[in-house]
C-alpha positions in Angstrom: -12.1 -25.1 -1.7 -10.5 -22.0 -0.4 -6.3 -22.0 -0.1 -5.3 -20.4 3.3 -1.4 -20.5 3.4 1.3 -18.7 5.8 4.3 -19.0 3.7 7.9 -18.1 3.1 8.1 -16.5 -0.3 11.6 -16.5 -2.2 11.9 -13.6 -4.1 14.5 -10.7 -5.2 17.3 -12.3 -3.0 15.1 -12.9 0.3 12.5 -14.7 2.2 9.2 -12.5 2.5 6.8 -14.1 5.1 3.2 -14.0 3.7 -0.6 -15.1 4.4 -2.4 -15.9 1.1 -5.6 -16.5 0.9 -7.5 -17.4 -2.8 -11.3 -18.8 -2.7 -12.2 -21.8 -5.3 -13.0 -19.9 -8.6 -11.4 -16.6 -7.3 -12.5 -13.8 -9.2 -8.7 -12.0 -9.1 -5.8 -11.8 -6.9 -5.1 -8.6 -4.3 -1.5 -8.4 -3.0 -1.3 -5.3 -0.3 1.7 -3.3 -0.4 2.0 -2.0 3.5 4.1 1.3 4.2 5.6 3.2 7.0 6.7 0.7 9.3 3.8 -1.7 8.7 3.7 -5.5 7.4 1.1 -8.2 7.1 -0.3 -8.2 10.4 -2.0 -4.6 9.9 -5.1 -4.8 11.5 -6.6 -2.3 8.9 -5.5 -4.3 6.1 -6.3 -7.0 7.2 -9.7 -6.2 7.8 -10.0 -4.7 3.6 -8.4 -8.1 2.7 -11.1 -10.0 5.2 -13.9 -8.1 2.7 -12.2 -8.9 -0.3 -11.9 -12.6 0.3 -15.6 -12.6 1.3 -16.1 -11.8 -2.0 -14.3 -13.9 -4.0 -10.9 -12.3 -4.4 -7.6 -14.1 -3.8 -5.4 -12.0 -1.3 -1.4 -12.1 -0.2 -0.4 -9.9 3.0 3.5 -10.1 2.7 5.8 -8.3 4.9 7.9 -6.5 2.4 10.9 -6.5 4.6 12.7 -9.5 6.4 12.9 -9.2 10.1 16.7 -8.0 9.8 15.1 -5.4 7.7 12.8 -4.6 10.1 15.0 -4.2 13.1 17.2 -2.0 11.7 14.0 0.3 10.1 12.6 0.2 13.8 16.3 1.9 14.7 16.7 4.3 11.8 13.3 4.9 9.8 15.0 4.5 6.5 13.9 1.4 4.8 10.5 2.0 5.1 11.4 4.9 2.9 13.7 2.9 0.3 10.7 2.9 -2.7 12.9 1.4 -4.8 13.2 -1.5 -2.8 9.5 -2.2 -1.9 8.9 -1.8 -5.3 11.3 -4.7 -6.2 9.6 -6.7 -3.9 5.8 -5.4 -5.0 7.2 -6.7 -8.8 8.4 -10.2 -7.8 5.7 -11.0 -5.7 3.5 -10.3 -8.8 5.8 -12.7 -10.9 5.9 -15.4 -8.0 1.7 -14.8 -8.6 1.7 -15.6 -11.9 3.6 -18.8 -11.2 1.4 -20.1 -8.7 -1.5 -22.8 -10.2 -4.1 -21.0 -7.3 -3.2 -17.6 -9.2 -1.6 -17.9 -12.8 -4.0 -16.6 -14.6 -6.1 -14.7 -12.4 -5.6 -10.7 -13.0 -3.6 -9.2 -10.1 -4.5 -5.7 -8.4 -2.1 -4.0 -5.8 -3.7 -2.4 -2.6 -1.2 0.0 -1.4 -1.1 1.9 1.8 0.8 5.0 3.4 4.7 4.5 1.5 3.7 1.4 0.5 0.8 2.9 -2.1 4.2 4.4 -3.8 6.1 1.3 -4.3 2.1 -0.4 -5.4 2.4 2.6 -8.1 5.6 2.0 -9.2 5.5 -1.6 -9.7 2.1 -1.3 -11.5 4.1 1.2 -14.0 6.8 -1.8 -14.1 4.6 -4.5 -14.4 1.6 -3.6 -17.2 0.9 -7.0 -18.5 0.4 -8.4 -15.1 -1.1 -5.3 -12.7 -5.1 -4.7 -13.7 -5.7 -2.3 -11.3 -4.5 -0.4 -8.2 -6.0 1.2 -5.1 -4.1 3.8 -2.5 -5.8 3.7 1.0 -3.4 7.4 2.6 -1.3 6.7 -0.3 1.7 9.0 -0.6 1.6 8.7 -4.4 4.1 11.3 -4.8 7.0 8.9 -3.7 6.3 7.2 -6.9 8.3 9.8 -9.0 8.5 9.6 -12.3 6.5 6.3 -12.3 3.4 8.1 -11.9 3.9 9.1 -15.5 3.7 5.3 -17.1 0.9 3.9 -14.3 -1.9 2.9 -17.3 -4.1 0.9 -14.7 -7.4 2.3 -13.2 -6.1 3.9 -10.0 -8.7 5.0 -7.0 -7.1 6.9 -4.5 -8.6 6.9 -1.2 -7.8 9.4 1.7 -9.3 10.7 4.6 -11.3 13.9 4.5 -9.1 14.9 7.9 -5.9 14.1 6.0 -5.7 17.7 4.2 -1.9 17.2 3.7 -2.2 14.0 2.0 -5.4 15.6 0.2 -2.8 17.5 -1.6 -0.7 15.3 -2.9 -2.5 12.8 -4.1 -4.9 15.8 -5.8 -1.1 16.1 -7.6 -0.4 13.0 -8.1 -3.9 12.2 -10.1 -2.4 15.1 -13.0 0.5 12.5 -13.5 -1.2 9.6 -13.6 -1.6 8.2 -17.1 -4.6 5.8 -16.7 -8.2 6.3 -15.4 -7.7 8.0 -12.2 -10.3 8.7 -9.1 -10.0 10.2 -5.8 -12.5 9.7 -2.9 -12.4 11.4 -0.1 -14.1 9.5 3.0 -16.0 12.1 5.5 -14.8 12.4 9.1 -11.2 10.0 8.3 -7.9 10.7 9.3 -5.0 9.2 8.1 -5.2 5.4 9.6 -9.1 5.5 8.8 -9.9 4.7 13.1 -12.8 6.3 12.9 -16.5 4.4 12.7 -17.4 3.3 9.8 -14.7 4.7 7.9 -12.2 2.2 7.1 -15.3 -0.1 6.2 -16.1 2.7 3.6 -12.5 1.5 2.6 -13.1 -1.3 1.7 -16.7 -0.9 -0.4 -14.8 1.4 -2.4 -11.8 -0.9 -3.1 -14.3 -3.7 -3.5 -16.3 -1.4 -6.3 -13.1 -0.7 -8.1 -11.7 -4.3 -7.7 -15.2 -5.7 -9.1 -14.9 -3.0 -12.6 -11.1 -3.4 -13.2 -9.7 -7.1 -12.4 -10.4 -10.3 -14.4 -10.9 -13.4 -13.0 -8.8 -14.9 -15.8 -6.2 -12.6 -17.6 -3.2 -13.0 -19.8 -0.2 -12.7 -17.4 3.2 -12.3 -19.3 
């Protein structure tokens, strides 16, 4: 039977509101990292984690800042910029997965989008024993700093072929990167992936890479 669950997740000193979602024998977990002013209700990710679940992945969309959090952000801009607090957040959400009889066990993949693919980076780089794999849908990779240098996990980085700018910098980012690393362009995106057909090539590719890189059972310590 499949677990659908809006929840309040304690971690890291807060509440995180989430909507987790994990199929009977799921074949891995996907927790979605969301960035630049974004949280669970992101219509693009929600879509990816709609075509991930279809398949027999376990998915968590958790707003990585409380609603406090998210007032003042709408105000000033700056938390959505704080990496090393999403980060902290990505990294207990993974342990709270781990502790979880629908997920302990099952291996864990981050999905991280705009800032939020920085702080998915970073706690990947934190968190080797528990984080298979990551993908970066307009990731700004470069926020990751010196984390880049200790990510081990495959990494696909996805961007928009209209996104030259972030082109760039993930085309950086991939000589930092310490584990198997690949970077796909999708033809005719922008940045947010609006345009037909596109963000569905999204999420094949993060399916693929999903599929190769996370066990449906995996040591998680």
């Amino acid at each position: 039977m499949t677990v659908r669950q809006s929840m309040r997740i304690p971690v890291a000193g807060v509440v995180l509101d989430a909507d987790v979602v994990v199929p009977e024998a799921a074949n891995g977990v996907v927790l979605f990292a969301h960035g630049s002013g974004s949280g669970r209700f992101s219509p693009r990710n929600r879509y990816v984690a709609g075509e991930l679940a279809s398949a027999g992945f376990g998915t968590v969309l958790a707003d990585l800042l409380t609603a406090d959090e998210e007032r003042v952000d709408a105000r000033t801009r700056e938390v959505r910029f704080d990496i090393g607090l999403l980060t902290e957040r990505v990294v207990a959400l993974t342990g709270w997965l781990a502790e979880q009889d629908a997920t302990a066990g099952l291996g864990v993949g981050l999905f991280g989008a705009s800032t939020g693919a920085a702080a998915a980076l970073a706690a990947a780089a934190a968190s080797p024993a528990r984080v298979q794999a990551v993908v970066s849908r307009g990731g700004r990779p470069d926020l990751a700093g010196e984390s880049l240098r200790h990510v081990r996990q495959p990494t696909l980085l996805i961007v928009g072929a209209r996104d030259q700018a972030v082109i760039e910098l993930n085309r950086s980012a991939m000589h930092l990167l310490g584990g198997k690393t690949r970077l796909e362009i999708v033809p005719g995106a922008s940045h947010l992936f609006e345009e037909p057909g596109t963000l569905e090539q999204v999420a094949r590719l993060a399916l693929d890479w999903f599929r190769r890189h996370l066990a449906a059972s995996a040591r998680v310590g």
